[in-house]
N, C-alpha and C positions, 0 to 999 in steps of 0.2 A: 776107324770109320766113324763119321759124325751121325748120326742119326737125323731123320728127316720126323718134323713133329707136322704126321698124316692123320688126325685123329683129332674131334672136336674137343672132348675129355680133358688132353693132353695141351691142348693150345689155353682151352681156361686153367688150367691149373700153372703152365708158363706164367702167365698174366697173372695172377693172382699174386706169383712170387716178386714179380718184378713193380707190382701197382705203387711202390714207394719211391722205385729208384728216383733218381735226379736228371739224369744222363740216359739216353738208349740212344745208341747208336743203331741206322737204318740204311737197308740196300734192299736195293733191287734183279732179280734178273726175268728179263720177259724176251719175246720174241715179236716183234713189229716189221714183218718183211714186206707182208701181203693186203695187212687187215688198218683198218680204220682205226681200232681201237688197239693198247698191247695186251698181246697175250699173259698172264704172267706165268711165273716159270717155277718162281721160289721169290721168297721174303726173306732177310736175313736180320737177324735182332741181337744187339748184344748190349748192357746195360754194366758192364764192368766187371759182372762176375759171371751171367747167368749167358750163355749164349743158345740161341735157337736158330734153326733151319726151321720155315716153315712150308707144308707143299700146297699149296693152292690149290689142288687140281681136285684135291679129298678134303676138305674142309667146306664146310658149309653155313656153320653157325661164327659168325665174326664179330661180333658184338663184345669179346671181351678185347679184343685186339681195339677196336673203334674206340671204347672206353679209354685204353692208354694213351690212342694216338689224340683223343681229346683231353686227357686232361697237363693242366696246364700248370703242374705241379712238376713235369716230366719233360725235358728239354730235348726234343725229337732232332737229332745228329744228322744229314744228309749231306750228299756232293754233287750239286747239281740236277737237283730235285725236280724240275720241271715233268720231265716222263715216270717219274717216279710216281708223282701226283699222280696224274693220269692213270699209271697201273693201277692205282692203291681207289681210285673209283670206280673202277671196273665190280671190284669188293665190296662197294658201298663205305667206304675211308673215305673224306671227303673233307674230316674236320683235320688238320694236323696243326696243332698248336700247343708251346710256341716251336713253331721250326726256327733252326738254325743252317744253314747252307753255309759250308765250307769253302764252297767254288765264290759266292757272295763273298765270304769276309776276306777273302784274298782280294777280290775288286776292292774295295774298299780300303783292304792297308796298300795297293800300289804292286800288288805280285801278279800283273797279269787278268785279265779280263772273264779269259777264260780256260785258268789252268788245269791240266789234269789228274784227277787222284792220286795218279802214281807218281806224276810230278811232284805233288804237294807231299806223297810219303817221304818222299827220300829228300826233300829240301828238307822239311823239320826233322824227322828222323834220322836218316841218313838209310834207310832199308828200302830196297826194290822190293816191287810189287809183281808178281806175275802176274800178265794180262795173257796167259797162252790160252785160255778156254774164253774169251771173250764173245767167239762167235759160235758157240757151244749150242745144241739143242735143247734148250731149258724146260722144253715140254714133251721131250724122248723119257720115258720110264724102263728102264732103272736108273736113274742118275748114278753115274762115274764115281768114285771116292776120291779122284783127282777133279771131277765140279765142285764137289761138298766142300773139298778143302780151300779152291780157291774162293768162292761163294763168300767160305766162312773168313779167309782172311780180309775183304770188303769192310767188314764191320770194324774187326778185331784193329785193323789198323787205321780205324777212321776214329773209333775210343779215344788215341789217349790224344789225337790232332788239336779238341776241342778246346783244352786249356792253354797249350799254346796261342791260338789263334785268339780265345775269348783277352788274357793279356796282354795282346797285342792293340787291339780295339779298343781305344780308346770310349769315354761314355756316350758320345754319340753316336761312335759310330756303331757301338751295338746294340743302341736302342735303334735305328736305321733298320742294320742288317736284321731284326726280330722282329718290325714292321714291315718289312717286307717282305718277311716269310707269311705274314697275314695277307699282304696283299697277291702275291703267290697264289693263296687260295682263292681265293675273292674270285681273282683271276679265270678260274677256270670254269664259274659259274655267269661269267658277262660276255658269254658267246654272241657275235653276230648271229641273227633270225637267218635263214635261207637267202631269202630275200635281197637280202644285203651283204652279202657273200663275195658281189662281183667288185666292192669295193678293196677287197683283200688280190685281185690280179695286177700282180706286176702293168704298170705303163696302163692301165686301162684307164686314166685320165686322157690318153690322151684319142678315145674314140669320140664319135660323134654321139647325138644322142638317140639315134636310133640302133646304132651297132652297141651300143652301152645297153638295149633294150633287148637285144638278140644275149647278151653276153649275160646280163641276167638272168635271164630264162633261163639258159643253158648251166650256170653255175648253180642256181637253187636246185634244179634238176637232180646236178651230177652230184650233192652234196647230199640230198634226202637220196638216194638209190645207192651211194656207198653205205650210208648210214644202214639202212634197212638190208645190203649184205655184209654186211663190215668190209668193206675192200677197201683197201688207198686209194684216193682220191684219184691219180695216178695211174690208178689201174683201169679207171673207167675212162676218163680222156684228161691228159693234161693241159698245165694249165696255156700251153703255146698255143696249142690244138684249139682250147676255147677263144682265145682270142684272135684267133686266125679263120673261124667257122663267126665269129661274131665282125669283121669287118668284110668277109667274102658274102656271106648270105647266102649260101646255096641253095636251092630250090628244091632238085631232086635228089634220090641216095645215089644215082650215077655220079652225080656232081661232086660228089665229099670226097671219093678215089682222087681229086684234086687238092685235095689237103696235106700240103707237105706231113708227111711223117705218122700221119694219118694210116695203123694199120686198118688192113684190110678186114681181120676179125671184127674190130669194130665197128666197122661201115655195117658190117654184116648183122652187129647185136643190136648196135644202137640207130643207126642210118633212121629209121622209121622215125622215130621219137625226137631224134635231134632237128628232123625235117620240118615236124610238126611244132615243134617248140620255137623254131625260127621262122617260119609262117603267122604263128601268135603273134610274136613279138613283133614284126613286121605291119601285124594289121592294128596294130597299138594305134592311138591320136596322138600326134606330138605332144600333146599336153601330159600323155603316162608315160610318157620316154626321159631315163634321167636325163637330166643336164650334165654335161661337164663340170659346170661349175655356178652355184647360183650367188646372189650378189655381186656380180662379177664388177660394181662399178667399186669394191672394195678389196678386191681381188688383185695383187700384184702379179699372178703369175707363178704356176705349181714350183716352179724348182725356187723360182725368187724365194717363192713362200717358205721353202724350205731351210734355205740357205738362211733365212731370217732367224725363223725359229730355233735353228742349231744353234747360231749365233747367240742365240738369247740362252736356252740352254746352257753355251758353258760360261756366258757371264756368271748367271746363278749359281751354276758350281764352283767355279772360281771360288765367289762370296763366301759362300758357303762352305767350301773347304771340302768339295765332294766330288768323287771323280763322275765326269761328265757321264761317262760311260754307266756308271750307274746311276745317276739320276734318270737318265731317258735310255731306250735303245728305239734303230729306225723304229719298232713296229709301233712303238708306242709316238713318236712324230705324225707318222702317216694315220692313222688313228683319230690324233688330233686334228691335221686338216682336213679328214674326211670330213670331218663330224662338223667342223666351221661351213665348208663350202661345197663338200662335194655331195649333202644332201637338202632337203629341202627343210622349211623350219618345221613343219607336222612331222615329218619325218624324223628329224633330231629328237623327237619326243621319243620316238621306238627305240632309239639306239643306247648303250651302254654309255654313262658320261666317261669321256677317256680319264684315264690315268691320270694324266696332269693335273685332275682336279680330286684325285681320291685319297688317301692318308696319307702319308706324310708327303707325298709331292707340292700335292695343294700347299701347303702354305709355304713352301719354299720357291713353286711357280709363278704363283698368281701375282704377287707385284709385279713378276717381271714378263709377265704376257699382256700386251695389248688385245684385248679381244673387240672383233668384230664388234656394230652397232648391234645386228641384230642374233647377237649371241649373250646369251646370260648364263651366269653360273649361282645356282641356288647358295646361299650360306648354309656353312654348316657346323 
């Protein structure tokens, strides 16, 4: 049986032993069915010799753990670290530096975009992985000695991946993949405001700008009210639902029963407030209703614009000898043309500069984007 380190005492003195190493290998298990945020479940740590289960659930002081996962003497190991981040702030982890993402440096040598762990075992290694406990209750107590085991082999065979992969990586490309495990973080603190939320709905370009001013309403809403119960997004109304109550406008909660797919519970929870919220938006002056699209005499046209920019996109990589796929992904395209056209220029001031212009993109980008007249990007 692996033991589980439940105990403040016991996780500083882990840390204490391991504050030298080079190498720690890091996993996750949480549970994200219902809630906003993940649960976490267990931490898994292994640094080549020393391995640790940690439980989350009984630990309270983490300030020794924060210490390692910031110092940058200690090469933090993951596989597709994105939800991992996110659990490990839950904890107040927030700094991980330098990460290294394995799922990353396989983009980067050409294996695949987005392979999986257990693929990556058994290509280098040649050893299967069991995934049979994957969808395990990570926050059921007593954990299983057949969780702990597979938990534990996460780490143990994510360890020795690291030196394969780092000799495989050429010097750019892992000075690349180690910048942007910085920007990874960066990442998770350049959140859209409420406000600006409704820019992240599928095809909502292509509303008017009054149904753009109902659909605002209703995503800031739905985003601060998940927020404050932790539910999925999802759970409160998705995202069809918003933009099918944002070009219908209903007036009364009888009227919402007409919203394809539209359950009935939630006529019932929300009906009141969704009512009131598209009333607001409705009594808005054209002049506070987004635009679709502003500059539009600059403006080719959303998908034009897109096609453009991909285009552009993997010229640069090309050049560069970088897979397209990792230089940009859509969220980070659409992102950018928000931020050109789809808000106003005082408003551009509130928002996050996109990607394209932040560490190491920028200077691989910026020749080769034409930007708008009335868009600037500060040096830096």
């Amino acid at each position: 049986m692996i033991p589980l380190i439940s105990d403040d005492a016991t996780l500083a003195s882990y840390c204490q032993r391991i504050a030298k190493s080079t190498l720690l290998a890091v996993d996750t298990e949480f549970i994200r069915q219902s809630t906003l945020y993940p649960k976490l479940g267990l931490i898994q740590l292994y640094d080549g010799e020393h391995l640790a289960l940690v439980d989350p659930l009984t630990i309270t002081q983490w300030q020794p753990l924060i210490d390692i996962f910031a110092n940058v003497n200690t090469v933090k190991l993951l596989h597709s670290c994105n939800e991992d981040i996110e659990a490990f702030a839950t904890i107040g982890i927030t700094n991980i530096t330098p990460l290294f993402d394995s799922q990353l440096a396989c983009q980067l040598l050409g294996w695949g975009n987005s392979i999986g762990f257990a693929n990556l075992v058994e290509r280098i290694s040649g050893q299967l992985v069991d995934k049979s406990e994957t969808r395990a209750d990570w926050l059921a107590r007593p954990l299983a000695d057949k969780q702990l085991n597979y938990a534990a082999n996460d780490v143990l065979f994510l360890y020795p991946l690291y030196q394969t992969l780092k000799q495989e990586l050429n010097e750019q490309q892992l000075s690349l993949l180690l910048q942007e495990g910085e920007q990874l973080m960066l990442r998770k603190e350049q959140k859209l405001a409420p406000e600006f939320k409704y820019l992240e709905i599928k095809n909502s370009w292509l509303l008017t700008p009054r149904e753009l001013a109902v659909l605002r309403e209703l995503v800031s809403w739905r985003y601060q009210y998940a927020q404050q119960k932790d539910l999925a997004l999802g759970l409160v109304l998705k995202d069809a639902q918003l933009f099918e109550l944002a070009k219908r406008r209903p007036s009364t909660v009888e009227s919402l029963f007409n919203i394809p797919d539209l359950p009935a519970r939630e006529v019932r929870r929300h009906g009141q407030t969704v009512i009131q919220l598209i009333e607001q938006a409705k009594a808005l002056p054209p002049e506070d209703c987004p635009q679709r699209f502003y500059h539009q005499d600059q403006f080719i046209g959303y998908k034009q614009q897109v096609a453009a920019i991909t285009a552009i996109i993997k010229q640069a990589a090309e050049q560069q000898q970088i897979p397209a796929e990792f230089m940009s992904v859509k969220r980070q395209l659409h992102e950018f043309v928000n931020w050109c056209w789809r808000v106003s220029d005082q408003q551009r001031l509130a928002l996050p500069v996109p990607e394209y212009f932040q560490g190491w993109r920028r200077q691989y980008l910026l020749p080769f984007l034409t930007l708008p007249d009335h868009v600037t990007v500060n040096a830096k």
